[in-house]
GUVEX-683337 format. One line per field, with one value per residue (C-alpha): x, y, z; residue number from 0. Coordinates in steps of 0.2 Angstrom, whole numbers. Layout:
N
east = (X; ...)
north = (Y; ...)
up = (Z; ...)
resi = (NUM; ...)
This chain:
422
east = (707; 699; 694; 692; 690; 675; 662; 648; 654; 651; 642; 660; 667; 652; 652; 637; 628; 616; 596; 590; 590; 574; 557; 543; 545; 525; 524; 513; 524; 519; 526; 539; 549; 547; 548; 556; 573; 576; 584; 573; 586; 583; 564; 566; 580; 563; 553; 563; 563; 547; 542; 556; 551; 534; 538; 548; 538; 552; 562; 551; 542; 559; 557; 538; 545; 560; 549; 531; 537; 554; 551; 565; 566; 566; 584; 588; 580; 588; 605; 600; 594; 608; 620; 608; 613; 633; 630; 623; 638; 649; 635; 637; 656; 655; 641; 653; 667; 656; 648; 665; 676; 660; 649; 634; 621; 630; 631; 611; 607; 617; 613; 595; 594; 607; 593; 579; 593; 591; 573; 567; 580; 576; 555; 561; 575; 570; 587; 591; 611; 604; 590; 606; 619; 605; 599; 618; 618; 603; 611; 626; 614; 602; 609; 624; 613; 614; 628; 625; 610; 616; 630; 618; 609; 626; 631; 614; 608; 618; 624; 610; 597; 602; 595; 579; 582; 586; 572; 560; 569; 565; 547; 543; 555; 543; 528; 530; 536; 519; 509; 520; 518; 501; 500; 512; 504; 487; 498; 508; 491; 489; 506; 524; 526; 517; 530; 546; 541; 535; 550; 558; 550; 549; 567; 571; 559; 568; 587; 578; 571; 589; 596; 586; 582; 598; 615; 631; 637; 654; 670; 678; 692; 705; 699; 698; 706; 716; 709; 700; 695; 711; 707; 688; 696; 709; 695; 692; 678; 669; 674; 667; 652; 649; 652; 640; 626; 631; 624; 609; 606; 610; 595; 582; 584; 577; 561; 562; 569; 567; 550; 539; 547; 544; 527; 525; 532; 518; 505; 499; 497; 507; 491; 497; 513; 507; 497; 510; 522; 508; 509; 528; 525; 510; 521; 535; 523; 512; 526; 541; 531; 527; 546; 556; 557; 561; 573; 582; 585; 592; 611; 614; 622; 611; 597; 606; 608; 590; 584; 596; 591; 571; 575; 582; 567; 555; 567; 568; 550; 547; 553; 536; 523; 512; 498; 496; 493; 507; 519; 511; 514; 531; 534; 526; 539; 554; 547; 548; 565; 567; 564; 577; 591; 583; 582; 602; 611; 615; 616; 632; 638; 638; 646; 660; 666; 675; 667; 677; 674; 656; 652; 662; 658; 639; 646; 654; 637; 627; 639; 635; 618; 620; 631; 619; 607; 618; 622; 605; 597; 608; 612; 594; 587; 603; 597; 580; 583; 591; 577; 563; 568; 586; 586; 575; 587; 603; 594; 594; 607; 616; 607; 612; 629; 628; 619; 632; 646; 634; 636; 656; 657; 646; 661; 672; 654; 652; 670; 671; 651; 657; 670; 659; 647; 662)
north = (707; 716; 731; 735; 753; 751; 760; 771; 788; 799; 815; 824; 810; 817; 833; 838; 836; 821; 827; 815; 796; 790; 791; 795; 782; 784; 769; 754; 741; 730; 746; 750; 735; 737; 756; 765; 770; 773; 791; 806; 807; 788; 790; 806; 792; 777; 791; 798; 779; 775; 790; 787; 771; 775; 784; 769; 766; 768; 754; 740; 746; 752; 736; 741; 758; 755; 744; 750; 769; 770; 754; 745; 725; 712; 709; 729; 730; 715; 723; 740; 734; 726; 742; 749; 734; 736; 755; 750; 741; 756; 765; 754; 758; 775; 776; 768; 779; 795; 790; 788; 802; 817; 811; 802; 815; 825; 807; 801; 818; 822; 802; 806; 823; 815; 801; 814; 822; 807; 800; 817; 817; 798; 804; 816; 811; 803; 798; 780; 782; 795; 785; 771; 784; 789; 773; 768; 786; 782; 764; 774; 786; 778; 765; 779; 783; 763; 763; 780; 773; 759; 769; 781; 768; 760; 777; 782; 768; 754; 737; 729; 738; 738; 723; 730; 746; 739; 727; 741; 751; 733; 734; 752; 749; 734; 744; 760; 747; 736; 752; 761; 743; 744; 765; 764; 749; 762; 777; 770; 766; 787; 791; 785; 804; 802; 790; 798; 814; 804; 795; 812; 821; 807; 806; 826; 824; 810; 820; 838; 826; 819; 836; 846; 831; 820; 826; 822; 808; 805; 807; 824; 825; 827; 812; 801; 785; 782; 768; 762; 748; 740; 738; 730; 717; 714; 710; 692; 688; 704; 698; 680; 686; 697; 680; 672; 685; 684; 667; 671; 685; 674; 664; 676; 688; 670; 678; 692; 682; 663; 663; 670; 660; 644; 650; 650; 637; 631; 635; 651; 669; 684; 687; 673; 679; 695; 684; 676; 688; 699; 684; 691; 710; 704; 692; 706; 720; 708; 696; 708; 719; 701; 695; 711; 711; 692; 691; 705; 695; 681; 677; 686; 673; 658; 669; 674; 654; 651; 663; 656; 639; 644; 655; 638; 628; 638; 640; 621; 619; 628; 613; 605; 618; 619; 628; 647; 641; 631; 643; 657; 646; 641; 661; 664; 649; 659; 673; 670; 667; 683; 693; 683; 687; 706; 708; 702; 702; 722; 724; 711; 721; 736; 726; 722; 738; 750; 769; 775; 763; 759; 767; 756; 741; 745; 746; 730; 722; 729; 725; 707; 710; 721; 708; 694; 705; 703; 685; 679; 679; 673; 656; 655; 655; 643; 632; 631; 627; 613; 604; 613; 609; 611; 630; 625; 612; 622; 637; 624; 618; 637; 644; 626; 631; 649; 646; 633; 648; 661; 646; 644; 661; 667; 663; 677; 686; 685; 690; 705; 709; 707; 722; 735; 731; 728)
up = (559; 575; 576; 596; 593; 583; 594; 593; 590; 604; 604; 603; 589; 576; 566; 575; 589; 589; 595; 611; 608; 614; 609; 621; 634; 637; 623; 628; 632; 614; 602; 616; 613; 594; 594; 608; 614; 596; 591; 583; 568; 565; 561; 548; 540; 542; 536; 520; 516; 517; 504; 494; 491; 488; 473; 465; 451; 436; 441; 441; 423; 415; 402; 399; 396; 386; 373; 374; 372; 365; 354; 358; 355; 369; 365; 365; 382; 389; 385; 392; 408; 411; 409; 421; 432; 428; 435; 449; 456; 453; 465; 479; 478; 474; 489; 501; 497; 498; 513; 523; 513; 511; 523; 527; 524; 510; 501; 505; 499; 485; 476; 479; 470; 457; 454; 455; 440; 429; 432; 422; 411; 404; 406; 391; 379; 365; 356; 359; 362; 373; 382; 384; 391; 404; 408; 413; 424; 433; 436; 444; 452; 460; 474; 479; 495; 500; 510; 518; 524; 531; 539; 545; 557; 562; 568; 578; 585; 595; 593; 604; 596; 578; 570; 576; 568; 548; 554; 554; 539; 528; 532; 527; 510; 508; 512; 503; 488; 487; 486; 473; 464; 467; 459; 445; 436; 438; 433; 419; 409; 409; 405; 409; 414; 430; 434; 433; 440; 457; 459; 455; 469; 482; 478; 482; 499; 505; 501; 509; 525; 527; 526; 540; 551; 552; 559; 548; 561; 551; 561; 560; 548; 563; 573; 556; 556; 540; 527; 513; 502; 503; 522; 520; 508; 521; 533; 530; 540; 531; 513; 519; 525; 509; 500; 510; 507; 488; 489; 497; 485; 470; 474; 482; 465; 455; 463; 449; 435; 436; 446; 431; 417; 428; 430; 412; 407; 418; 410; 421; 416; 421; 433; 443; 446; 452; 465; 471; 475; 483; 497; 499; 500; 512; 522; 525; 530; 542; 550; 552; 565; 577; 575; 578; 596; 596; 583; 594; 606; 596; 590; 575; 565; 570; 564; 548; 549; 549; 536; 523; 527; 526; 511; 502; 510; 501; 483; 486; 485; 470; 461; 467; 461; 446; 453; 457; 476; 477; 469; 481; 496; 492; 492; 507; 515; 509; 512; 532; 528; 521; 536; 546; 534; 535; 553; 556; 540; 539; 557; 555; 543; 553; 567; 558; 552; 558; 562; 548; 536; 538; 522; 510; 521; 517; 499; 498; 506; 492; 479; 483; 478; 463; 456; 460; 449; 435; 435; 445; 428; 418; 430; 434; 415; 410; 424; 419; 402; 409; 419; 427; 442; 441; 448; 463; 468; 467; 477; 489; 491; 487; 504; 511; 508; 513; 532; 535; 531; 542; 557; 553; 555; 570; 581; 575; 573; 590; 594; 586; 592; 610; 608; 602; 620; 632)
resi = (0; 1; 2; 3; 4; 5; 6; 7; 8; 9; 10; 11; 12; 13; 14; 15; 16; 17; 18; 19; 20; 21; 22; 23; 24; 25; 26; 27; 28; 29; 30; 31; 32; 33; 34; 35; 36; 37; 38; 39; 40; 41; 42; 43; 44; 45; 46; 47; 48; 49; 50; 51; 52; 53; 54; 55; 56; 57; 58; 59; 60; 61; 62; 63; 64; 65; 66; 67; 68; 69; 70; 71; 72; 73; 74; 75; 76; 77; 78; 79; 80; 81; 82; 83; 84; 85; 86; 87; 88; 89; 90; 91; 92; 93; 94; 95; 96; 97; 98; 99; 100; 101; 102; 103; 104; 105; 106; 107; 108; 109; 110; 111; 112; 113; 114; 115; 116; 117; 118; 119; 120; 121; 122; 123; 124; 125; 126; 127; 128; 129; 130; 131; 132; 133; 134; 135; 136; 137; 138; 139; 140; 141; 142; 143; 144; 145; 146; 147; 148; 149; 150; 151; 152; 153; 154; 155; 156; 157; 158; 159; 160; 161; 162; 163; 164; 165; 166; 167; 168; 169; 170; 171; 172; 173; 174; 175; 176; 177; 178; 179; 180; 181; 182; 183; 184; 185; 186; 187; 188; 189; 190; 191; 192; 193; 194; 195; 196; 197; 198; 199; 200; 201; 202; 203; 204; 205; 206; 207; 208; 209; 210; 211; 212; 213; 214; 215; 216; 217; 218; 219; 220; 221; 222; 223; 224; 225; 226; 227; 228; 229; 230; 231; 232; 233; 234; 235; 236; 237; 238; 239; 240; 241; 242; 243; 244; 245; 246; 247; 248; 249; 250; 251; 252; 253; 254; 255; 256; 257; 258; 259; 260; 261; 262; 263; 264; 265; 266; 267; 268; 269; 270; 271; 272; 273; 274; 275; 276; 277; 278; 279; 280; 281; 282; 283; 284; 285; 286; 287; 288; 289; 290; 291; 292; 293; 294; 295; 296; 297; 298; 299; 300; 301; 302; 303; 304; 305; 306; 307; 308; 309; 310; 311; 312; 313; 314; 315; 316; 317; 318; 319; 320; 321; 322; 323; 324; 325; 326; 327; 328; 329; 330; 331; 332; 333; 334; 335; 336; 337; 338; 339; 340; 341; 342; 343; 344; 345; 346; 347; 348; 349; 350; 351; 352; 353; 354; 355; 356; 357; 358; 359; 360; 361; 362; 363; 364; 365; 366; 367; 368; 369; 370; 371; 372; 373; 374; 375; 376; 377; 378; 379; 380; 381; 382; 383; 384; 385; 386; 387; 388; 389; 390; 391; 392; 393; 394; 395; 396; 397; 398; 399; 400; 401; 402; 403; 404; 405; 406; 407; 408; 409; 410; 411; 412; 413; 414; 415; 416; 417; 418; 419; 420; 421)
């Protein structure tokens, strides 16, 4: 299924008119290759993002929260995060279907300001069917701006310089993540109230940023081509890369559930998790900048290729360590890897769809990983009580499987990538 009309809109396909494309051009030549000849409405969206993430401290203390303050058991929690996960696969949908139908601005926006809604709210109720319902509502809430931003980035910037644009959006979500990592461990001793008001207001800076500095770059409702979901599942080499990043995501969300039980069960202290996955937050901020203008010159798919098959490498590895150095260079391995599959993996995405439908492509992308959220932990820990090195081996060999798919498919990648240049 080819889509040859699938263009960058021009400035008289958007709602509005786009601000100038370029940066200074006065850039020393080492930033100008990573930085320039990107538009002004691109950096408010790397800017917004950047903020917004460092402000994410509820998410990744939600279980401290839910059993240190509202008592709940380790069972109870369990079951509650994972209704939060369940909503957040309805987010990427509803994001994607937003983003295409309202708009990519009014979506960012309106999903940030709703999870700005729900982070207060769950700061302050206190009964436990409501502490659940809300929980489930931030899960819907909180990944709606996903596919807009993805979208977003498809729209402003173009195909040649795309994978260097989500490369740089990766790298300030991973920095403004390892500092809020960093500040809400600090805040949460003094209150879990500091917590949900920062992720509230860096959520509603990052919606008014969007708002006044990026143009709504969805199609007028006149020039709109006609289509929905129904067409993305029709897209098979979209549905097969989704499947492929499904695989990848299966095994790099191991990092969050697998990872520390493996490193308890060998003997080490929670202490040395935290060491070892600072080596990835690390790695991202410090490699991604070196590799960017590289890996934009480099095929999509071989890279996407190469990223899997590190990713594994790494995973693989893990069935080796039973020391916090060890474990923390295995992370620093897949770690590399990581930034491949980041640099390339969205921009194909973006290729692939269609103007009109490049919100609920992003959708479906996300989805692969919201769903691998789900089921990550559950493979993962049965796996691992089957052999410790059980889950190590099959990460393997499920990045194996998925680069050799991202190889099958560069081809048609290509293809369809050569239409939106010619």
């Amino acid at each position: 299924m080819s889509y040859p009309s699938a263009t960058i809109p021009s400035m008289t396909s958007v709602g509005e008119h786009l601000p100038p494309t370029t940066t200074p051009r006065r850039l020393p030549p080492f930033l100008h290759t990573r930085l320039g000849g990107l538009p002004r409405a691109f950096w408010a969206l790397w800017a917004g993002s950047f903020v917004n993430r460092l402000g994410t401290m509820v998410e990744p203390f939600l279980a401290f929260y839910l059993t240190g303050v509202r008592g709940f058991s380790v069972t109870a929690t369990g079951a509650v995060l994972a209704l939060f996960g369940l909503g957040s696969v309805f987010s990427q949908t509803l994001g994607g279907v937003l983003a295409d139908r309202v708009g990519r601005r009014a979506t960012l926006s309106g999903g940030m300001l709703a999870t700005a809604a729900a982070m207060l709210a769950l700061g302050y109720v206190t009964a436990t069917p409501v502490v659940v319902a809300v929980v489930f509502v931030l899960g819907v809430a909180i990944d709606i701006y996903r596919p807009a931003s993805q979208a977003l980035v498809a729209d402003l910037v173009s195909p040649a310089d795309r994978p260097r644009a989500y490369g740089l959006l990766f790298w300030a979500i991973n920095l403004g993540f390892a500092v809020a990592m960093v500040f809400g461990g600090t805040l949460s001793r003094a209150g879990f109230s500091w917590l949900f008001w920062i992720d509230a207001v860096t959520c509603a800076v990052f919606a008014v940023l969007v708002w006044r500095a990026v143009p709504e770059t969805r199609t007028r409702r006149a020039d709109r081509e006609p289509g929905g979901f129904a067409d993305v599942l029709r897209d098979r080499v979209a549905v097969a890369s989704v499947l492929i990043v499904f695989g990848y995501a299966f095994v790099y969300l191991q990092a969050y559930s697998t990872l520390p039980l493996a490193m308890r069960h060998a003997g080490l202290p929670p202490q040395a998790y935290g060491l070892a996955m600072a080596v990835n937050g690390v790695g991202i901020v410090i490699v991604q900048p070196l590799t960017v203008a590289w890996l934009n010159r480099r095929d999509a798919s071989r890279v996407l290729a190469a990223g899997m098959g590190v990713v594994g490498l790494g995973f693989g590895l893990t069935a080796l360590a039973g020391s916090t150095p060890v474990f923390a260079a295995t992370v620093l391995v897949w770690t590399l890897g990581e930034v491949l599959f980041a640099a390339v993996s969205s921009a194909i995405i973006a290729d692939l769809a269609p103007p009109h439908l490049r919100g609920r492509y992003g959708g479906l992308y996300g989805t692969a990983f919201s769903v691998a959220a789900l089921l990550g932990p559950l493979g993962g820990s049965w796996l691992l009580g089957h052999g410790a090195w059980l889950p190590w081996v099959t990460c393997a060999a499920l990045c194996a499987a998925s680069g050799a798919g991202a190889l099958a498919l560069g081809p048609a990648v290509r293809g369809r990538r050569k239409g939106l240049t010619v």
